[in-house]
TORTORTI-583636 format. One record per residue: residue number from 1; residue in one letter; chain; x, y, z of N, C-alpha, C, O in turn. Coordinates in Angstrom, 2 decimals, decimal comma. Atoms other than C-alpha are relative to their C-alpha. Layout:
<sites>
(NUM; "a"; "A"; (X; Y; Z); (X; Y; Z); (X; Y; Z); (X; Y; Z)),
...
</sites>
This chain:
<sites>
(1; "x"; "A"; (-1,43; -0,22; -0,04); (104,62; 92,28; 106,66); (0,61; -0,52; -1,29); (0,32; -1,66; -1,65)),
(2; "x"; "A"; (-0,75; 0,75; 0,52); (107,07; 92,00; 103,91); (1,40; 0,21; 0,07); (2,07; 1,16; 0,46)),
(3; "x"; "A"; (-1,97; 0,10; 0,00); (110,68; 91,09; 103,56); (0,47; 0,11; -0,86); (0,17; -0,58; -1,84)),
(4; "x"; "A"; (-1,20; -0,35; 1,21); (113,51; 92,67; 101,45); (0,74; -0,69; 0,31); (1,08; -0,86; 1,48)),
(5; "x"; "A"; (-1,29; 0,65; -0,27); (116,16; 90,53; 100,67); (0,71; 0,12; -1,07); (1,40; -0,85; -1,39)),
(6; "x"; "A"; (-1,05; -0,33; 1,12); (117,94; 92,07; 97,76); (-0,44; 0,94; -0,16); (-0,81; 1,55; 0,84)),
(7; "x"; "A"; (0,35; -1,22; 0,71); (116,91; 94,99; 95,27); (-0,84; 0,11; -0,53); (-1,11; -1,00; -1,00)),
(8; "x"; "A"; (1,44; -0,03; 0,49); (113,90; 95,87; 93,95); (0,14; 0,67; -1,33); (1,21; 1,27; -1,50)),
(9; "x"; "A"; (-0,15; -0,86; 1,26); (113,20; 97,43; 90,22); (-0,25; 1,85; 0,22); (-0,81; 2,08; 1,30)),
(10; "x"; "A"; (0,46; -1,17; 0,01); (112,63; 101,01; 90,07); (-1,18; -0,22; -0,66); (-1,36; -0,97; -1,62)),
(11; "x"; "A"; (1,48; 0,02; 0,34); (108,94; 101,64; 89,80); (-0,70; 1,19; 0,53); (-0,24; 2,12; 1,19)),
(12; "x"; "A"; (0,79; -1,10; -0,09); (106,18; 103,69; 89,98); (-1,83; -0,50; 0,34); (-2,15; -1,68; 0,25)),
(13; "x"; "A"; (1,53; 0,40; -0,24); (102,07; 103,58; 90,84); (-0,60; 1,28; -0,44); (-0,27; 2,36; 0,06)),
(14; "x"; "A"; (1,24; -0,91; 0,46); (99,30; 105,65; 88,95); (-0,53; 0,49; 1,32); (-0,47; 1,64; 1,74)),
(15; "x"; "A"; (1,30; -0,02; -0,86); (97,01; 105,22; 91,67); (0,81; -0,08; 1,52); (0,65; 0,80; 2,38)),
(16; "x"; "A"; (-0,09; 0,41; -1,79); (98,58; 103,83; 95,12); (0,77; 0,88; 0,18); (1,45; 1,54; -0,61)),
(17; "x"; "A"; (-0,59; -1,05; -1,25); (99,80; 105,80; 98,22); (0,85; -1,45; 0,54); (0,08; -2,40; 0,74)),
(18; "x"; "A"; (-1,23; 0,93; -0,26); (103,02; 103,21; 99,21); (0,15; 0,58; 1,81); (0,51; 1,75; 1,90)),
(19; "x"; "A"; (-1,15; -0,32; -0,97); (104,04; 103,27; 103,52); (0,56; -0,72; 0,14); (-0,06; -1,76; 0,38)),
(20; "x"; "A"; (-0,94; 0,66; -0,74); (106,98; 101,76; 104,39); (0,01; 0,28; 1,95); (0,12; 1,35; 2,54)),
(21; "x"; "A"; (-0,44; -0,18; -1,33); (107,28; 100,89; 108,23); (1,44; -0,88; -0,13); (1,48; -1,91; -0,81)),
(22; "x"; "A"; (-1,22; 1,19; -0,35); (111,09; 99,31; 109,15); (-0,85; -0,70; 1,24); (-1,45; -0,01; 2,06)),
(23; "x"; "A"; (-0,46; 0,96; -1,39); (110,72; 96,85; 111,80); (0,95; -0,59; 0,31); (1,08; -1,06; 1,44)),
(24; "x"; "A"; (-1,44; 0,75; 0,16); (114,03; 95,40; 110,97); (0,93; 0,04; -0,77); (0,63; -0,14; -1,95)),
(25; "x"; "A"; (-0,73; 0,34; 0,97); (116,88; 95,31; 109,50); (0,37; 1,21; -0,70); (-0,49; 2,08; -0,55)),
(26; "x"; "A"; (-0,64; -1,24; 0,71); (119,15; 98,20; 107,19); (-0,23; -0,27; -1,26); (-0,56; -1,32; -1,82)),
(27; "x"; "A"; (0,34; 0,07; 2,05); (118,83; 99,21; 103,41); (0,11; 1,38; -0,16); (0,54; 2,23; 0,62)),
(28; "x"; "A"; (0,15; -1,55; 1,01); (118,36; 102,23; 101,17); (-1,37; -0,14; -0,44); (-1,81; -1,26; -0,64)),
(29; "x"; "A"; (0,81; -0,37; 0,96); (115,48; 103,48; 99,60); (0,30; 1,68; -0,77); (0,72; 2,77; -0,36)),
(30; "x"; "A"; (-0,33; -0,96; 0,94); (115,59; 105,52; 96,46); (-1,40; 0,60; -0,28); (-2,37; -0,16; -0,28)),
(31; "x"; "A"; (0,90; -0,69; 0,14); (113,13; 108,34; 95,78); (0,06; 0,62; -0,87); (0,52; 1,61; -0,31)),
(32; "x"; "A"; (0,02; -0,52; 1,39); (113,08; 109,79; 92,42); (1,58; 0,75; -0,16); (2,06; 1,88; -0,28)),
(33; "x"; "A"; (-1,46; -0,59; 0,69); (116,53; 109,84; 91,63); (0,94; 0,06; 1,83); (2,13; -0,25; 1,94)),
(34; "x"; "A"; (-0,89; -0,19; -1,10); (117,61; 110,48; 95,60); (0,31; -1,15; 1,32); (-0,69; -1,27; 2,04)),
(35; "x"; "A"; (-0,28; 1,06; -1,10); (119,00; 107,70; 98,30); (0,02; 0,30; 1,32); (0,80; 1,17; 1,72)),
(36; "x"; "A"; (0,22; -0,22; -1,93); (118,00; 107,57; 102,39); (0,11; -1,14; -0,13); (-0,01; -1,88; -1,11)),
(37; "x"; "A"; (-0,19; 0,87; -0,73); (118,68; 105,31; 104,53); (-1,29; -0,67; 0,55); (-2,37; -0,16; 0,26)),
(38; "x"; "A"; (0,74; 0,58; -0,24); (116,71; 103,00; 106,07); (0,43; -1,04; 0,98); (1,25; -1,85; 0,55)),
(39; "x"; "A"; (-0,31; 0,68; -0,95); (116,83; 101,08; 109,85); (-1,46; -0,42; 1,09); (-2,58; -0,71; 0,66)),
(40; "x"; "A"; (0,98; 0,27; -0,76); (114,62; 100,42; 112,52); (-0,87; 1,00; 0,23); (-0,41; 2,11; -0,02)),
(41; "x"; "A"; (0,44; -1,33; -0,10); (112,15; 102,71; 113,26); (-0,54; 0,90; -1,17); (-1,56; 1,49; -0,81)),
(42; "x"; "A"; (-0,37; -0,40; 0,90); (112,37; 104,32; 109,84); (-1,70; 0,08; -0,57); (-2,19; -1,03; -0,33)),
(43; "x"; "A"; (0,96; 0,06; 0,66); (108,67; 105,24; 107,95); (0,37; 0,89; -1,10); (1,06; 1,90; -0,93)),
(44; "x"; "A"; (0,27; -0,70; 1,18); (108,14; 106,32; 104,14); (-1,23; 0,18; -0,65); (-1,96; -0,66; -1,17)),
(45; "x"; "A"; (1,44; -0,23; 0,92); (105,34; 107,84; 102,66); (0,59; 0,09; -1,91); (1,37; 0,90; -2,41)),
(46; "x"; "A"; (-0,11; 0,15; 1,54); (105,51; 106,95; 98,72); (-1,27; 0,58; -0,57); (-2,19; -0,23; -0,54)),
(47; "x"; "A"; (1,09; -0,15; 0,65); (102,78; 109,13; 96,86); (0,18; -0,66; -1,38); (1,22; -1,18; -1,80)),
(48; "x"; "A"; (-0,42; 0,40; 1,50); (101,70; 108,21; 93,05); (0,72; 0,72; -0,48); (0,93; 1,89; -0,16)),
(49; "x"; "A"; (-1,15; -0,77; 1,04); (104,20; 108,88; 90,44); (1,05; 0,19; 0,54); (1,78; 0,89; -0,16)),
(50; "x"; "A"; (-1,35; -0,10; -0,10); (107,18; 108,77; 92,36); (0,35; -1,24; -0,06); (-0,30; -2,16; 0,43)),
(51; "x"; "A"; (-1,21; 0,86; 0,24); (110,24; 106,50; 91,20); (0,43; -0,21; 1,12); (0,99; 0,66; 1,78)),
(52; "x"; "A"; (-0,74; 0,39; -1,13); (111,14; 104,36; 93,98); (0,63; -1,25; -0,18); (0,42; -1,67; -1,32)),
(53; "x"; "A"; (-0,08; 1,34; -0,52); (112,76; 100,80; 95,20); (1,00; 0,78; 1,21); (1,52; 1,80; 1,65)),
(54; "x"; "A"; (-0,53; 0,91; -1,74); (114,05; 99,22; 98,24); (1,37; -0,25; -0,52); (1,60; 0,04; -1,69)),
(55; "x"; "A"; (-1,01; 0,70; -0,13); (117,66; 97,60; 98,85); (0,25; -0,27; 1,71); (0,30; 0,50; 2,67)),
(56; "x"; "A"; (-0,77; 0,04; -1,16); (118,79; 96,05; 101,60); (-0,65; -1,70; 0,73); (-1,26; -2,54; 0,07)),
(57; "x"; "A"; (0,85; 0,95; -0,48); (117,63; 93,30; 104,22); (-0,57; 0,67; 1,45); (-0,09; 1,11; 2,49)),
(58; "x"; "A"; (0,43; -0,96; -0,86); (114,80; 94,62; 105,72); (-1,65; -0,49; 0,25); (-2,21; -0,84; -0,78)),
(59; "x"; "A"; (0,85; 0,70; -0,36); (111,68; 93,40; 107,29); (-1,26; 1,54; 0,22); (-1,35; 2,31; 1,17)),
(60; "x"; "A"; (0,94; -1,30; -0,44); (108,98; 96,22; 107,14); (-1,71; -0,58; -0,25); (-2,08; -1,66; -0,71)),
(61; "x"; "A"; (1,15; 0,13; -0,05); (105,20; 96,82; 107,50); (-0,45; 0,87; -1,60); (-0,14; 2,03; -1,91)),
(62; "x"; "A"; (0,05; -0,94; 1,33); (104,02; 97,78; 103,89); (-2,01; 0,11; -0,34); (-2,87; -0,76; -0,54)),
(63; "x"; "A"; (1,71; -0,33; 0,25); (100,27; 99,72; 103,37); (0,33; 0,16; -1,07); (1,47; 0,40; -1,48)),
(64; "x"; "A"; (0,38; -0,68; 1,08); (98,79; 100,39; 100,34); (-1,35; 0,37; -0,11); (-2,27; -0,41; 0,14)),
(65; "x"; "A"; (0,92; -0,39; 0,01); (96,32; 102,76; 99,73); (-0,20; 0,85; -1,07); (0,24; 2,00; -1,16)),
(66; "x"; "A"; (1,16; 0,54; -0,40); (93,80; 102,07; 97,72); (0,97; -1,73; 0,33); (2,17; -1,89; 0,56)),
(67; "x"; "A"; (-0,72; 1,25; 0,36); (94,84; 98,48; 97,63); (0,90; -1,08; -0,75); (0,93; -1,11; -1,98)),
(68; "x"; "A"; (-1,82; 0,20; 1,06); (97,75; 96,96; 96,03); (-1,20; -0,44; -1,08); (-2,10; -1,22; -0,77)),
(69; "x"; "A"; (0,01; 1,30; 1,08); (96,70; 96,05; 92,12); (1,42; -0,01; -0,83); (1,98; 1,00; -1,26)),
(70; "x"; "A"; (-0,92; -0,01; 1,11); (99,46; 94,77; 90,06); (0,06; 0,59; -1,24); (1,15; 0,71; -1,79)),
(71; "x"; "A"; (0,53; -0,60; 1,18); (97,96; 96,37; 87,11); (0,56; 1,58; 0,19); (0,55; 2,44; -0,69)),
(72; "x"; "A"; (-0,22; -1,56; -0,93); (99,16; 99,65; 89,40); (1,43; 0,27; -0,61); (1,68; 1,41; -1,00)),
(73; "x"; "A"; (-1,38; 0,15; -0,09); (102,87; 98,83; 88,80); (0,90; 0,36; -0,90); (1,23; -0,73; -1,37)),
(74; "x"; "A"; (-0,24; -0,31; 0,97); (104,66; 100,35; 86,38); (1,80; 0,07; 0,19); (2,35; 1,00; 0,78)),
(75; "x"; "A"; (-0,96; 0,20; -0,18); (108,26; 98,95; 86,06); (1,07; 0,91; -1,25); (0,62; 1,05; -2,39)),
(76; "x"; "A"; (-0,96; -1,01; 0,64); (111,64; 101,39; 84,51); (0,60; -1,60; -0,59); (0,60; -2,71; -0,06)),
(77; "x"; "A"; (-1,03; 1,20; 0,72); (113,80; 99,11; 81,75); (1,10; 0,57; 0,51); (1,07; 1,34; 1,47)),
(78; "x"; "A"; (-1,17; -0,50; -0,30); (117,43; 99,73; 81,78); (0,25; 1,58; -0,22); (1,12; 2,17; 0,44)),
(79; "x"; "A"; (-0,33; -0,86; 0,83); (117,29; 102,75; 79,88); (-0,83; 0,98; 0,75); (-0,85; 2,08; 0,20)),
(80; "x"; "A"; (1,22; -0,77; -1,28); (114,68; 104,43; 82,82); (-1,30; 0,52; -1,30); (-1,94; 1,55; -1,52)),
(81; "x"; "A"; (1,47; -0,14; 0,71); (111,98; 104,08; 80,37); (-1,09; -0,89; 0,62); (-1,11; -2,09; 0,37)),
(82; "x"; "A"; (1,61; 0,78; -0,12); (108,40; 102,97; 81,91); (-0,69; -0,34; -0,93); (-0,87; -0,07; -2,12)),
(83; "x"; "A"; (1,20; 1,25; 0,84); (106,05; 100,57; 81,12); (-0,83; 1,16; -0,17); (-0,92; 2,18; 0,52)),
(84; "x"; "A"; (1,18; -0,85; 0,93); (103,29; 102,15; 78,65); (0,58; 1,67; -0,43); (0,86; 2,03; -1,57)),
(85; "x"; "A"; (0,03; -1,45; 0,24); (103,90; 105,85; 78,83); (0,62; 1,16; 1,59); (0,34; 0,99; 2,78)),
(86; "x"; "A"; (-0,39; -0,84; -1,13); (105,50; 108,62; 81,12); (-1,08; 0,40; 0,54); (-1,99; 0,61; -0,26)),
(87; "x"; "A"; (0,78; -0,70; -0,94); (103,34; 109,94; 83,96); (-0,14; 1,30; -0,53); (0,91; 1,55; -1,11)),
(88; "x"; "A"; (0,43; -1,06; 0,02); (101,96; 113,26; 83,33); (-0,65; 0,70; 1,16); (-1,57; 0,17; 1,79)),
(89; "x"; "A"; (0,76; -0,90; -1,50); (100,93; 115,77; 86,21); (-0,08; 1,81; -0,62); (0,71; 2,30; -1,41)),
(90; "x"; "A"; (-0,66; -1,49; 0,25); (100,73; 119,52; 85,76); (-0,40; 0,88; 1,13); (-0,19; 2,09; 1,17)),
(91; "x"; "A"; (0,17; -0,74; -1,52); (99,41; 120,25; 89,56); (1,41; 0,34; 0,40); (2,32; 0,14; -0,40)),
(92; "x"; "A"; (-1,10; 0,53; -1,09); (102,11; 120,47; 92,02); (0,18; -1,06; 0,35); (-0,91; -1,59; 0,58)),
(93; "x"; "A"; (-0,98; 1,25; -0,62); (104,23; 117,39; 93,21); (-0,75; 0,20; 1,36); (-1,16; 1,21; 1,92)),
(94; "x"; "A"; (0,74; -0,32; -1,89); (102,68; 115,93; 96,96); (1,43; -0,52; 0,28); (2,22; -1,21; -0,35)),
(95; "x"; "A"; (-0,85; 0,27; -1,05); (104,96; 115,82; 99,64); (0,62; -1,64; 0,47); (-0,05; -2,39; 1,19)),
(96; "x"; "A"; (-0,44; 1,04; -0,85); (107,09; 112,84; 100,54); (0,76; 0,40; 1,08); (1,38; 1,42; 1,38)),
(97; "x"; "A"; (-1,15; -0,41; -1,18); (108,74; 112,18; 103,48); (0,08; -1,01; 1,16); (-0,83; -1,74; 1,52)),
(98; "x"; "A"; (-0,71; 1,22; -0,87); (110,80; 110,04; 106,03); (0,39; 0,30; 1,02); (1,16; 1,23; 1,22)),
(99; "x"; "A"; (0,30; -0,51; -1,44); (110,28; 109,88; 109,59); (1,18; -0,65; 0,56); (0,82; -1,82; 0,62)),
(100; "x"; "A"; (-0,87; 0,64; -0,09); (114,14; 108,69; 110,91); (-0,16; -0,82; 1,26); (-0,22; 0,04; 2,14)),
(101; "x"; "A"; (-0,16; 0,52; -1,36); (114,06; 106,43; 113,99); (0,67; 1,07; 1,01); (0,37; 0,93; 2,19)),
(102; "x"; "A"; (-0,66; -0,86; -1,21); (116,12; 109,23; 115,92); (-0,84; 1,28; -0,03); (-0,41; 2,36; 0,38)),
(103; "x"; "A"; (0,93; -1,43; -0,60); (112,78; 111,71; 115,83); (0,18; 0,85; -1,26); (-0,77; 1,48; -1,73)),
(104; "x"; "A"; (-0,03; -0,98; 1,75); (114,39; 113,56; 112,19); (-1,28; -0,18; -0,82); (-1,82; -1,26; -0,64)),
(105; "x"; "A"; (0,70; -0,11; 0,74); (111,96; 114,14; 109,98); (0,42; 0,69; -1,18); (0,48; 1,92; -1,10)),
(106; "x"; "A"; (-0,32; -0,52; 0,92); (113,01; 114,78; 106,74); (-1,23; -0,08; -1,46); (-1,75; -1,05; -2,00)),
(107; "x"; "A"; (0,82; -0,07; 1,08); (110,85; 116,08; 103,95); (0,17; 0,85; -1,27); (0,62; 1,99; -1,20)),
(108; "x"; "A"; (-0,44; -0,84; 0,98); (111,12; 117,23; 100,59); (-0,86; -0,26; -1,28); (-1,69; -1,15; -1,14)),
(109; "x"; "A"; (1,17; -0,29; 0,88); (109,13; 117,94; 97,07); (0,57; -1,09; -1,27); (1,76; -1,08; -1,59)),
(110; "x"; "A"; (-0,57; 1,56; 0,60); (109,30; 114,43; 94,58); (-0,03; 1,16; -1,60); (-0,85; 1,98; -2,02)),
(111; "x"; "A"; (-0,05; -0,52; 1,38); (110,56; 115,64; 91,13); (-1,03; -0,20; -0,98); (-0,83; -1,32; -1,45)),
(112; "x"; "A"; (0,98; 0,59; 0,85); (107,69; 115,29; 88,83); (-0,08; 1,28; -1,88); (-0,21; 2,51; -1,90)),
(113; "x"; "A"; (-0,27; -0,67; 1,17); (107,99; 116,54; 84,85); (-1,49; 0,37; -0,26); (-2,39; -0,32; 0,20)),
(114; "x"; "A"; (1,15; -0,04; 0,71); (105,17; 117,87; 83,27); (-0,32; -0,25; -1,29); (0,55; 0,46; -1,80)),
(115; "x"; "A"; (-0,31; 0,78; 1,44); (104,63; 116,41; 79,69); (-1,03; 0,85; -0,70); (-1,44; 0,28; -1,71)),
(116; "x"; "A"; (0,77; -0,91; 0,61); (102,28; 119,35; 78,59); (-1,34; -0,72; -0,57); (-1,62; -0,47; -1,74)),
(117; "x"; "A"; (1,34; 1,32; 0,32); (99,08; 116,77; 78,14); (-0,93; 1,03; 1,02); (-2,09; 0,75; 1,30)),
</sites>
């Protein structure tokens, strides 16, 4: 389990698959550029390469898969520039998506640029 108790940086992961479970408590999470809510009940699937954080105070169950490394973490400055180098993809974007405590299921396709690499 961990606990939000303020705001988190905007960030990103090469490698890890991010879930959020709520167990407690209200907030926001931001998903590449877009804001949901967040309450009891509440799950997020975070694939790699999407721009996320947390806000709020909020007590959730957090997987990572493969296993969290810090080395994974790739934090935005002010200026939404990442650490080392922009992500590159030129597949298709995977699916995120947020399961609401009231049964909604909302899902939608994470913005991802292609940097011609």
């Amino acid at each position: 389990m961990v606990t939000i108790k303020a705001d988190s940086a905007i960030h990103y992961h090469k490698r890890q698959t991010e879930i959020y479970h709520v167990l407690q408590g209200t907030g926001v999470i931001w998903l590449d550029g877009r804001q949901f809510p967040l309450r009891k009940g509440s799950t997020v699937l975070i694939p790699p390469l999407v721009r996320h954080r947390a806000r709020g105070r909020l007590t959730i169950v957090h997987v990572v898969i493969p296993a969290f490394d810090p080395a994974d973490k790739y934090v935005e400055d002010a200026a939404g520039q990442a650490g080392l180098r922009q992500p590159c993809r030129s597949s298709m974007p995977p699916a995120c998506g947020i399961s609401m405590s009231d049964g909604r299921t909302l899902t939608w396709i994470a913005n991802v640029r292609n940097c011609g690499q």
